[in-house]
N, C-alpha and C positions, 0 to 999 in steps of 0.2 A: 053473501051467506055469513053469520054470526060465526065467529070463531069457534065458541061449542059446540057447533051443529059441524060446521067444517072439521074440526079434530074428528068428533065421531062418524061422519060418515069415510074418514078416510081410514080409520079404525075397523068401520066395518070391513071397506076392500081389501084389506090387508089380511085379514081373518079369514077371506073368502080367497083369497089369490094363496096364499101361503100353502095350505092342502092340497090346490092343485097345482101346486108348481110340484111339490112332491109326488102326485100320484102320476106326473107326466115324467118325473126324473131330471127337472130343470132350476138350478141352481133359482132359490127364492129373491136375492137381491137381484139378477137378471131380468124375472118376471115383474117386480115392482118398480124397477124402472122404465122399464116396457110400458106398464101402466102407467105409471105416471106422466112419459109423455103422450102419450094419447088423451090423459085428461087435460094435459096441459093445450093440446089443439084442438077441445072442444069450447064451440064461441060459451057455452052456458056455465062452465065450470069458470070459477073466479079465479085470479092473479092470487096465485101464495110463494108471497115474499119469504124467503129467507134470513132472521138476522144472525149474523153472524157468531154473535156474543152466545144466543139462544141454541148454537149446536155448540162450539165450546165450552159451554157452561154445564148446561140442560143435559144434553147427551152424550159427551164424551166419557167426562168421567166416571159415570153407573157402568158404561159400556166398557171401558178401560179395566174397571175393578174388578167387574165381573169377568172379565175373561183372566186377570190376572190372578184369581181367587182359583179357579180350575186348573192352571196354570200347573206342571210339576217343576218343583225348585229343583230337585235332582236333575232331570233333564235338560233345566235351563242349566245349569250349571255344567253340566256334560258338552252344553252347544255352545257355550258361550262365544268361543271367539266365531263361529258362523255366523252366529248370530248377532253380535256388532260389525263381523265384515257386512252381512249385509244392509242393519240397523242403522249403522252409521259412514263406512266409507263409500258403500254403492250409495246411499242417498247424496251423499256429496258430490260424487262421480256422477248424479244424473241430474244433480243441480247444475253443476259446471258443462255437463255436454249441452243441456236443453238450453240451459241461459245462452251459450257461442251460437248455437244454432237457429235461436231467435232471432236474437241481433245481426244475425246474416240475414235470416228472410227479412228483416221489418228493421234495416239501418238507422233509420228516426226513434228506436226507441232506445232509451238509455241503461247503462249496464245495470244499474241500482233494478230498474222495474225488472230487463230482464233477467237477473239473480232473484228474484224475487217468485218471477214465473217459474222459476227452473225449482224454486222449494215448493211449491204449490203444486206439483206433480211429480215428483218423486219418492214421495211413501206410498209404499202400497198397502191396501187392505186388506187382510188376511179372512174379511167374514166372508165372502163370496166364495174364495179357496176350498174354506175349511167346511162349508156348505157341499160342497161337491164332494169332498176325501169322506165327509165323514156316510154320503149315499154309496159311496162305491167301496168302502172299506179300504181306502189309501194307508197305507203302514203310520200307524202314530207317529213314528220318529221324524216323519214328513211333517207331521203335522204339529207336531211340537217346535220345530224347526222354527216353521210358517209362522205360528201364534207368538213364539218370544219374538221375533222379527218384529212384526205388529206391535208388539207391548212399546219398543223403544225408538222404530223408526218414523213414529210422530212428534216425538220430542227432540230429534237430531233436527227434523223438518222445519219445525215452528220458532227454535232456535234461530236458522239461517234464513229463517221468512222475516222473521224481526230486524235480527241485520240489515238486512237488504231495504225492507222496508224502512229502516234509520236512516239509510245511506240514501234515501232518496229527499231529506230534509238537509241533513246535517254530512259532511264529510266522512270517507269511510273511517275508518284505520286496521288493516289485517291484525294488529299486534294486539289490540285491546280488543276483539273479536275473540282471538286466539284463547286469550287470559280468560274472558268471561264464560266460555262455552264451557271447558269443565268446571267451572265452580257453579256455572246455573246448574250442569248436571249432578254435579255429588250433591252440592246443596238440598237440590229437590228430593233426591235418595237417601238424606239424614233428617228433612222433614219428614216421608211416608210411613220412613221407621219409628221417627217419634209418636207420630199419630198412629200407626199402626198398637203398637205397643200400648199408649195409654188406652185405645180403645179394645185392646185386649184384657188389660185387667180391669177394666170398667164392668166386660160382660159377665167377667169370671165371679165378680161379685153381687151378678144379677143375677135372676130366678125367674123371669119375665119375660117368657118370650117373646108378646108385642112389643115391649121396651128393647130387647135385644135386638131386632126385627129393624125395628125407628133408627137403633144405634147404627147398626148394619146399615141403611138406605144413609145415613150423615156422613157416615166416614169417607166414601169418594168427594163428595164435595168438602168437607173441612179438609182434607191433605189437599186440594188441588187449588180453596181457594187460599191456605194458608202459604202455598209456595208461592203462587203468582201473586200474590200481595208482597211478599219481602222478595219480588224478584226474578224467584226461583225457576226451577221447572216443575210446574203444574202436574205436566202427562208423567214424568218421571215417579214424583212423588204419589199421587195415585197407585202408581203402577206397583210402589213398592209397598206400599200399606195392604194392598190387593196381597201381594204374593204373601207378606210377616200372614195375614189375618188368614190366608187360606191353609197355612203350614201350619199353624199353632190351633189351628180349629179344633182339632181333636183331643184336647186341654183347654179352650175356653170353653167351648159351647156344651150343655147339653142336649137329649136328641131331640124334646119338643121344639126347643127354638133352631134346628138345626134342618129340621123336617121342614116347621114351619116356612125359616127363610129360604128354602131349596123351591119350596112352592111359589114364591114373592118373585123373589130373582130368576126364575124362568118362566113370568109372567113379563117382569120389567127385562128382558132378552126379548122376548119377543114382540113387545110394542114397541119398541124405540128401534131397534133395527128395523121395524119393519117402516116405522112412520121415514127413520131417515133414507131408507133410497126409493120412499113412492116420491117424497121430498124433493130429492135429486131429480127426479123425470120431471116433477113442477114445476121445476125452473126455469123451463123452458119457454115459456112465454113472457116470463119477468126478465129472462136475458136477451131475448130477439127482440125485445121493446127498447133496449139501449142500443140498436145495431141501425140505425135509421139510416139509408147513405149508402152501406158498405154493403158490397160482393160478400153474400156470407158462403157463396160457393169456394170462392180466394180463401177464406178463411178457414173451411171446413178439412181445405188442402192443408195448409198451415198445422191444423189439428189432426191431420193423416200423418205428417211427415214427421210432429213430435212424436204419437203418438208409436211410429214405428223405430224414432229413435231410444227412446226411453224402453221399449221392449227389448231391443237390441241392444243396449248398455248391459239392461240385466243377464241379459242370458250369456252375452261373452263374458262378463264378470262372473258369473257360477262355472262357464266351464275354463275359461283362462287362470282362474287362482286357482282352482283344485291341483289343474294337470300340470300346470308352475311346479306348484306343490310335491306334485306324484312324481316328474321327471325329477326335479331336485333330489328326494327322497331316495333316491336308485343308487347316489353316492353316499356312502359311510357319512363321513363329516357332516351333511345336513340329514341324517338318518333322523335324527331327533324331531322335525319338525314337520314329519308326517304323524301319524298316529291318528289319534282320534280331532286333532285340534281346526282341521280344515271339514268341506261340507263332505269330505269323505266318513268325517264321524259319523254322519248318521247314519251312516249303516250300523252302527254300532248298539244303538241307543235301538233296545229292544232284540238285541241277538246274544247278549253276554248277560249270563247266570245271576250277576248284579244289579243286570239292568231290569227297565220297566218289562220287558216282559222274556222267558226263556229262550233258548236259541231257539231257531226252525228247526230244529233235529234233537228238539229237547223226549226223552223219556223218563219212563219211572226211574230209570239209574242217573237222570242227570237231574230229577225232584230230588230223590236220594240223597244226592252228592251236595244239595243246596241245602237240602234238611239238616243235613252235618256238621255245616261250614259254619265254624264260630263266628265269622267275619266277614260275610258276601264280598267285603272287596278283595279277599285275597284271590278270590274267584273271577277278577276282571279280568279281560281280554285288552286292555286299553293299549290300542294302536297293534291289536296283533293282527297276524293275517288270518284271513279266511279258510286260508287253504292250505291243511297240514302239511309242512315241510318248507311252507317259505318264510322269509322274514318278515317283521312288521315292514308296512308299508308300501311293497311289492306289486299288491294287488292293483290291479286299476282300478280308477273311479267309478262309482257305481253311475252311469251314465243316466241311465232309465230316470233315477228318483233326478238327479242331477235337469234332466231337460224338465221334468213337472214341474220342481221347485224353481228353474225359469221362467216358466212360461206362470206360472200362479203371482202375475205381479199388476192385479186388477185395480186401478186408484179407485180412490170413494168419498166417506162424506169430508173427513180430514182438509183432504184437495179443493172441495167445492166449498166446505167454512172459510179458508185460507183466502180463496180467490174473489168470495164475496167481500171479505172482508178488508181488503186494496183501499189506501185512503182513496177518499176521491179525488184528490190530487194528483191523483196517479198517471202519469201520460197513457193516453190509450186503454183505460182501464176497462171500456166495455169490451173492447178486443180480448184486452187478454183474460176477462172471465170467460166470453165464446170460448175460445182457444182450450180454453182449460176444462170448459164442459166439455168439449169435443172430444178431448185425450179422456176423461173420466167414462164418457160412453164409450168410446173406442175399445178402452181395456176391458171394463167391464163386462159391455155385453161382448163384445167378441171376442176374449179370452172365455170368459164364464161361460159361453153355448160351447167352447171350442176345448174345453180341458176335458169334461168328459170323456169324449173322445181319444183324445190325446192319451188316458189313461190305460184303457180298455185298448188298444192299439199296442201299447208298452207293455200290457198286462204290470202295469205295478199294482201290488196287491198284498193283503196280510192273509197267515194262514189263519185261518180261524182258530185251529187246533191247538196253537198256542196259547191263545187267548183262554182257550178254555181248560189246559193243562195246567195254567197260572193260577186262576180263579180254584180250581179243581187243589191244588194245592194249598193255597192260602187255607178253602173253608176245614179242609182235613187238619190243618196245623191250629185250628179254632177248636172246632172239635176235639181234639187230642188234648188241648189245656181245659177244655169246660170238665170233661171226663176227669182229668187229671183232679181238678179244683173241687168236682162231689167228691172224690176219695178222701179229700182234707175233709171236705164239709160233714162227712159224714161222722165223724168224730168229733168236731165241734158241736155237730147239732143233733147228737144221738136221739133226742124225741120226736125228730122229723123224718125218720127214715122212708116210711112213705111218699117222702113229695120228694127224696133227694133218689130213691128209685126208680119212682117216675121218669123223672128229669136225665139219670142212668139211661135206661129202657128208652127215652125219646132220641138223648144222643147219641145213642150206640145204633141206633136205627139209621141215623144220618149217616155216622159214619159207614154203615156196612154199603150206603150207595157213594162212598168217596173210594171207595176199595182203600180200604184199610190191611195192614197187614194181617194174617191167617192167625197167628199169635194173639196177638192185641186184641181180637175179635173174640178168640177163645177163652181167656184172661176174663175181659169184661162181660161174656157170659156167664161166664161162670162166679164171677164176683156178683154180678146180679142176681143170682139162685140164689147164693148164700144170704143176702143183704135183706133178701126177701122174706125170709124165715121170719125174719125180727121186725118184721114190716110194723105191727102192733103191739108193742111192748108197753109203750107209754101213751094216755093221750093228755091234750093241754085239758086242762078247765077254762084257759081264759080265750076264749075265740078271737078276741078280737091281737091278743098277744102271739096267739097262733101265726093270725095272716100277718102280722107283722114278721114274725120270723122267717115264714115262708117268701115272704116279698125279700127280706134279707139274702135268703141262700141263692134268690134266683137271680138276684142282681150281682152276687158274688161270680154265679158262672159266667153269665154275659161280661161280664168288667173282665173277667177274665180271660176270652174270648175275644175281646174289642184290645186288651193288651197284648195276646199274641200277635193278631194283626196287625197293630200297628208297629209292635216291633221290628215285624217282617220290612213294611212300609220304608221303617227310619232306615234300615239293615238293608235298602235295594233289593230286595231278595220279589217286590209286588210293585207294580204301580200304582200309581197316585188312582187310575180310574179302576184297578182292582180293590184297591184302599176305600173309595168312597162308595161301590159299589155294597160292599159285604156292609162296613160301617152303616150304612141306608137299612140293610136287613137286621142288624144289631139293634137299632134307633127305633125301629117298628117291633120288632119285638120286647122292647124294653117299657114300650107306651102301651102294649097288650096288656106285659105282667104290672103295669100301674092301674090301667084301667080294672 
């Protein structure tokens, strides 16, 4: 089958599996690997090779970008040290247990391959996870957790896959190992901001959405191939240009190219994840064709016993550093080192007035109380207790989120690019791609059928109502500046009174469904009676001067509107996904009053 026809028919299955994996409630990367090997064991379906260059190149980085462009930089920033315990020392921790535990079962293989093996399956992939949290309504802060994890625990990976893979040519040395690992790291993270950056004031000086759009689709690849050309870290730099371009968005972009690329890039989400794990099940005949000879029931053991040690690496390290953590914590002198800094923070991240989203026991008097606050951080909670009357720190670990964020540690395509990609000098190398498929389906499909569950059993869950207390707040604090910004306008543009009463009359309608205060309501009643008198004092003569002005006053409210918001946003007072939400209805309404 001609490669065009092959991409598109596997296009089609992906299109057609994807809906019913949702209308069944089954995590969509599960079902395409499912499928894929099933195609892979039919004699009529051809061998689809994998190259390995062609997933690091081709699809990491759009993939990478784009999750790191949705990404909240507040939240990463809130999780940060979780989120290199587990980005960086658990990857390490499951380099070093898998590589010992290889080279136990299979003595003939050498430490270089098996350090090698041990990087090849210790990043997990966050899309199968965040697949499932986001069906069941898993609390964000799980999932914000998950997704920074993801951004960075492939480039800790691919780091020590390299290593390893040197060492099996040339001598090792830990020292110059040691030296070059943070500098490939920061290096790659002062490329992504540099390419971040100039591709920020490139768009800011565009007017083009298709050209924006084009710019948008180059930027993962120039940060990722400018880093790994001098060196760098690829994934790193990516990742950073990802987060600079999704935070400044609301200053570069306008809303048609903004609208437009929302439509692109959740178009390019859903062909490349879906094409990379029908991918993964494909491989399945391209890798049992290197196994000629060998017991691949021995082997599949082999791939049982990684695959159970590497789960159990993760999960003692989420609950042995926390409770470290929490016991430590109980004495004064290491009081400090509880708070929000271990995976007990996220409990945090979306229950403080600061954060992404209100407490669970958020009311009108605690919108109130956030509506007031010149400073939302003076409003953190950071490292406080839960429960009136104790100290920071005190609380136990939130166990519940604590075992999900265990058990959510699925490997993916990251593992199987890495594994294909073993020189072929490598001792043993068809073994340890099986091996490595083995743990990729293992996790995969049998964490990914088995978390659901796992969830709805723990009952971890968000309230909705907060969600919708937050939003419900935001649009009222929109509204209140649009309203606030006619009362200017209307004096600015005394011969418009008509469209700036209107405009009065449509927001005040809004707000009387935000429950606005009984005052405010009365106020701008009655301000609209009076404004009304004089509806027709003046008219233009020149029409076409007219709609220009009226396009003026109405872009004056909306901008006005879009800067409340985002004040909130920069102020922690709204999250990132209540930010882009409302912003979406700003962008659409702003291409109304153009059109």
């Amino acid at each position: 089958m001609p490669g065009l026809e092959l991409v598109l028919v596997l296009l089609l299955i992906v299109t057609a599996l994807i809906p019913l994996a949702g209308r069944f409630r089954v995590p969509y990367p599960v079902v395409l690997v499912l499928a894929g090997l099933v195609l892979a064991l039919l004699p009529i379906f051809p061998d689809v090779p994998v190259e390995p260059d062609l997933v690091l190149l081709l699809f990491l980085p759009p993939l990478l970008y784009s999750a790191a462009y949705s990404t909240s930089v507040r939240d990463l920033r809130r999780l940060l040290r979780p989120i290199i315990l587990l980005a960086v020392v658990l990857v390490l921790l499951t380099t070093v247990v898998s590589a010992a535990l290889l080279h136990t079962l299979l003595p003939g293989l050498g430490w270089p391959a098996s350090f090698a093996f041990g990087a090849i399956i210790s990043p997990p992939d966050a899309v199968a996870a965040v697949a499932v949290f986001r069906q069941l309504g898993v609390p964000r802060r799980i999932v914000a957790l998950l997704e920074g994890e993801s951004l960075f625990n492939d480039a800790t990976a691919l780091v020590t896959y390299r290593a390893a893979v040197g060492a099996m040519a040339v001598s090792f040395s830990l020292g110059q190992t040691a030296i070059s690992f943070p500098v490939v790291g920061l290096g790659g993270v002062l490329i992504g901001l540099l390419v971040g950056v100039i591709v920020g004031w490139l768009r800011r000086l565009l007017n083009d959405p298709p050209v924006e759009i084009a710019l948008s689709l180059l930027t993962p690849f120039g940060a990722y191939l400018l880093a790994e050309y001098l060196g760098l870290s690829g994934v790193l730099a990516t990742v950073t240009a990802g987060l600079y371009i999704g935070w400044r968005d609301p200053y570069i972009s306008r809303s048609a190219a903004r609208l437009s690329g929302r439509a692109v890039w959740n178009m390019i989400d859903f062909v490349m994840n879906g094409l990379v794990f029908i991918l993964i099940g494909l491989q399945l005949s391209v890798i049992l064709r290197g196994l000629a000879g060998r017991s691949i029931l021995s082997l599949i053991g082999i791939g049982l016993v990684l695959s159970i040690a590497a789960i159990g690496v993760r999960m003692a390290w989420v609950f042995l550093e926390e409770y470290v953590r929490w016991w430590l914590g109980k004495w004064r002198p290491f009081r400090r080192i509880r708070g929000t800094g271990g995976l007990d923070g996220i409990r945090h991240i979306g229950t403080e007035p600061d954060s992404a989203l209100p407490a669970p026991s958020a009311t009108p008097t605690t919108l109130a109380i956030m509506e007031g606050s010149e400073d939302a951080e003076d409003l953190s909670t950071s490292g406080a207790s839960d429960t009136p009357g104790k100290e920071p720190g005190l609380d136990a670990p939130p166990w519940r989120e604590m075992l999900v964020v265990g058990w959510a540690g699925m490997r993916g395509v990251v593992s199987l690019a890495t594994a294909l990609a073993l020189p072929e000098q490598t001792p043993d190398r068809d073994l340890l791609i099986f091996v490595a498929f083995t743990v990729i389906l293992v996790t995969l499909v049998g964490q990914g059928l088995t978390l659901p569950l796992l969830i709805r059993v723990l009952g971890v869950g968000v309230d909705e109502t907060v969600v919708a207390q937050q939003g419900q707040f935001a649009r009222r604090r929109a509204v209140e500046a649009a309203l606030s910004r006619l009362e200017e306008l209307s004096g600015e543009w005394p011969a418009h009174l008509p469209l700036i009463d209107a405009l009065r009359a449509q927001y005040g309608h809004r707000a009387s469904h935000l429950e606005p205060e009984p005052a405010n309501r009365a106020k701008r009643d009655s301000g609209g009676d009076e404004s009304q008198e004089g509806a027709t004092a003046e008219e233009r003569e020149d029409p076409e001067q007219e709609m220009l002005e009226h396009h003026l006053i109405r872009r004056a409210v909306i901008d006005a509107e879009r800067s409340t918001v985002l004040d909130l946003r920069e102020r922690g007072m709204v999250s990132d996904e209540i930010w882009r939400e409302i912003e979406r209805e700003l962008d659409l309404e702003e291409l109304r009053m153009d059109a």
